[in-house]
Phi, psi and omega in degrees: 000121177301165145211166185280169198265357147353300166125018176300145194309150179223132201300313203283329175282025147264132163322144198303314188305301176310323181289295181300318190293298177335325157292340183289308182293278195332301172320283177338316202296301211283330171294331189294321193294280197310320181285326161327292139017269192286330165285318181282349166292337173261359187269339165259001149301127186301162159257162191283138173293140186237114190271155192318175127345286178286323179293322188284330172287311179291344206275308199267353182270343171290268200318320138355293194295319186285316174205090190325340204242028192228093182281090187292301161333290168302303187290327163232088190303307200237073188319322174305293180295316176270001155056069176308142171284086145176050160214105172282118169264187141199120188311148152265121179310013186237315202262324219083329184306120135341128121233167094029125180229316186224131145210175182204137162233145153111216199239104181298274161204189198283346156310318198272073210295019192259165192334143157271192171241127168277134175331273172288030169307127158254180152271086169306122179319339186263046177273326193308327179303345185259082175316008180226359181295101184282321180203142182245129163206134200248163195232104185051019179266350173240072189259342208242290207283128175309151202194127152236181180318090173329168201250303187318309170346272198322350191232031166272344159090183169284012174297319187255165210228290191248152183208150180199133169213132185218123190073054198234085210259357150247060154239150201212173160102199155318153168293050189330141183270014161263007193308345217261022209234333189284047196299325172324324249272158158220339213226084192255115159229140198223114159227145166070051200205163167254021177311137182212174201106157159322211086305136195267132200268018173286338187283353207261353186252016182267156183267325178293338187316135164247345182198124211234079181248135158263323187343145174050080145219193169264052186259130207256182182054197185286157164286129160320125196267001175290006156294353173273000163296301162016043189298321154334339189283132175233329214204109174230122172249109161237038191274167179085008165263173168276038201286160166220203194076170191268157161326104186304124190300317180284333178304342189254006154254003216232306190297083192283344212271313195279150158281305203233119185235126185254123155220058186278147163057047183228175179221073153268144213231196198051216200267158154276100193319138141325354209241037179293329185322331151349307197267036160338337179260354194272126187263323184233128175210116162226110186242060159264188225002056168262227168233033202298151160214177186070173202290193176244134193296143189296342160343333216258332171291344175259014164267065197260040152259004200274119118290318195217142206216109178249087172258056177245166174066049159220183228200068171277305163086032174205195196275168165254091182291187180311306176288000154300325187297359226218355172286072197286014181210028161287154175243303203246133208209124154207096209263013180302145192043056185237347183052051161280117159258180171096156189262168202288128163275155195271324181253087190227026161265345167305344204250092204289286179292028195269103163240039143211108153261149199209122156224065153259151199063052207209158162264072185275113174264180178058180219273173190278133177272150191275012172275004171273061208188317181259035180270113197284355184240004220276166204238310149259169184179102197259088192244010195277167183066079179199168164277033211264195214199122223072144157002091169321109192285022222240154198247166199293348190270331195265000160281333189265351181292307178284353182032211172209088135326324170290122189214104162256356183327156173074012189242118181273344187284304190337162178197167164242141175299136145340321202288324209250019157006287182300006186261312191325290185314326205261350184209092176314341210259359195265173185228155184303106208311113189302167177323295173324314191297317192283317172220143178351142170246099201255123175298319174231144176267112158320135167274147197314157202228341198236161161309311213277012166296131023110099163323166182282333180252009190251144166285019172273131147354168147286298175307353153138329192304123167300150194278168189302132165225156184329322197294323199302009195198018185285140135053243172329277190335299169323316195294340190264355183264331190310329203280310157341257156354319201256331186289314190285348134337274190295335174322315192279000000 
């Protein structure tokens, strides 16, 4: 060993003993060095993540249940760690220990790799052990063998946050009323099911829910009017059911929170309460095909967050008020079959974002107003089946624009002007308006009173309109409005 002029030690001036121990030392130094080393480097290596026990045990009595004919236990001994598709782990941020946070079974689409379902797919009682459990969903697993809800659910505590079955048509019976043990809950869908019974006015105490579907099962009686407690409820579907009774009051005065209120395809009946003020916050509202009467409360005007708003195929039996006019963010409007009489307001042109409107089939009299012509977006427009009456108002760029999107069938009054030829092509059945129609039949004409009166010699109308010519209806015309048409066809 070199050294420096220092007096640092030098190996070769030591006696051969001293020369040995010295060396001696240097090696020891340096394994101590190392095995330090080597231990601290395995003591900051990670470990292999390890799942509870208990989870790992409910993990393969689930799969096992759902699908039987798959040997889990060998092929995946440990689901948390191979991380199987619809099965979620999550470390405790203290131990590292695995637990069950997610799972989904059954059939999404073919992209959508998770456990399937067995013809005879079940529930193990020992799911309620998985204390972490955020969300449950089952997909299509219950098609054959009659089922109902387990009990067990129910005792999962406030830990799951969504629960779902969806497309399960032998899962059947009642809505338990332990359901409410579920204070977490923010997310229930029970949709596609054969569930029946009432609704248990118990859903009504989770505090967190936000989005409630029932939908397409067989669920009787009234809707609970403590939904309208809900500050948490944002998005409640209950269409496709036997639900009755009249429209809960408090609900439209109370649920300032929802958005989306579905109750479609139900047999709710009367009047629709004045107190929608309430819902200030409602975007989607569809109550067709129930058993409504009476007029619609002007209430229904101060929702002026409603884009798409469905009341058809109901028995209102009155006018189309005013106050629909006053909805400045409908996209979708559909008052068809409702037996509404009386005429189209002129100012349904307010509703600037409107691209589907629907009257069809209803009795609506008098001429069409041509202000449904400045509706700068709208994409349909449904007049069929009515009493309406006169002269199509509509100037020719905007039939060709609606093609046909445009639906007048069924109005025996209706007619067309010569300038508008091209409405002949898209609805063979209407007819050319007679003369009498285009213009007044006055016993005496009044003399021009203004410059913008019309000369004694001039070819203009009294209405402004040019006047009809032979040409209008030549051939030739024909032949360029066909051609149009076929061209804004294929455009489409």
């Amino acid at each position: 060993m070199a050294g420096t002029k220092g007096g640092t030690l030098k190996l070769e001036r030591l006696n051969p003993i001293h020369r040995t121990c010295a060396v001696m030392c240097i090696i020891g130094m340096s394994c101590s060095i190392w095995s330090v080393t080597v231990v601290t480097s395995q003591l900051m290596a990670p470990a292999s993540p390890t799942t509870n026990p208990v989870d790992l045990q409910v993990l393969h009595e689930m799969m096992y249940a759902m699908y039987y004919e798959y040997d889990w236990a060998t092929q995946v001994p440990d689901p948390c760690v191979s991380s199987p598709q619809g099965i979620i782990c999550e470390a405790d941020p203290v131990t590292g220990v695995l637990f069950v946070t997610q799972m989904q079974f059954g059939f999404i689409s073919p992209i959508a790799n998770i456990i399937p379902c067995s013809a005879n797919a079940s529930i193990p009682a020992s799911i309620a052990n998985l204390t972490r459990l955020t969300s449950l969903a089952f997909y299509s697993c219950f098609t054959n063998q009659t089922t109902t809800l387990p009990p067990e659910l129910f005792l999962l505590g406030p830990s799951l946050r969504l629960l779902s079955f969806t497309q399960n048509p032998a899962l059947s019976g009642p809505l338990p009323a332990g359901i409410a043990h579920l204070t977490g809950l923010q997310r229930m869908v029970l949709s596609q099911n054969s569930l029946h019974g009432t609704i248990p006015s118990e859903l009504t105490t989770l505090p967190s829910l936000a989005q409630l579907d029932l939908s397409h099962n067989q669920f009787s009686g009234a809707i609970p009017p403590t939904f309208g407690a809900m500050d948490s409820l944002i998005n409640l579907d209950l269409r496709y059911n036997a639900l009755d009774g009249e429209f809960p009051v408090s609900l439209a005065q109370e649920a300032h929170n929802l958005q989306r209120l579905a109750l479609s395809h139900n047999n709710l009946s009367g009047a629709l309460p004045d107190t929608f003020t309430g819902l200030q916050s409602l975007t989607f509202l569809d109550l067709s095909s129930n058993e409504l009467t009476g007029a619609l409360p002007p209430s229904l005007g101060t929702l002026t967050h409603l884009e798409d708003l469905f009341l058809n195929n109901n028995r209102f039996n009155s006018a189309i008020p005013e106050s629909i006019t006053e909805l400045k963010s409908l996209v979708r409007l559909d008052l068809s079959s409702c037996a509404f009489d009386g005429l189209i307001p002129s100012s349904l042109n307010h509703l600037e974002s409107l691209r589907f409107f629907s009257v069809s089939n209803n009795r609506l009299s008098g001429p069409i107003p041509s202000s449904l012509a400045s509706l700068p977006v709208l994409f349909t427009l449904n007049l069929d089946g009515n009493e309406l009456t006169g002269p199509v108002p509509f100037p020719a760029s905007f039939v060709q624009k609606m093609g046909r999107n445009l639906q007048l069938k069924e109005n025996a009054g209706l007619c067309y002007s010569p300038q508008l030829v091209i409405i002949k092509l898209l609805l063979p059945g209407l007819k050319q308006c007679p003369e009498s129609v285009l213009v007044p039949v006055t016993t005496t004409a009044p003399p021009p009173t203004s410059k913008d009166s019309p000369s004694p010699g001039s070819s203009q109308l009294p209405n402004g309109a040019p006047p009809a010519h032979p040409s209008d209806s030549s051939p030739a015309r024909i032949f360029v409005a066909a051609s149009i048409l076929c061209f804004l066809s294929m455009s489409t």
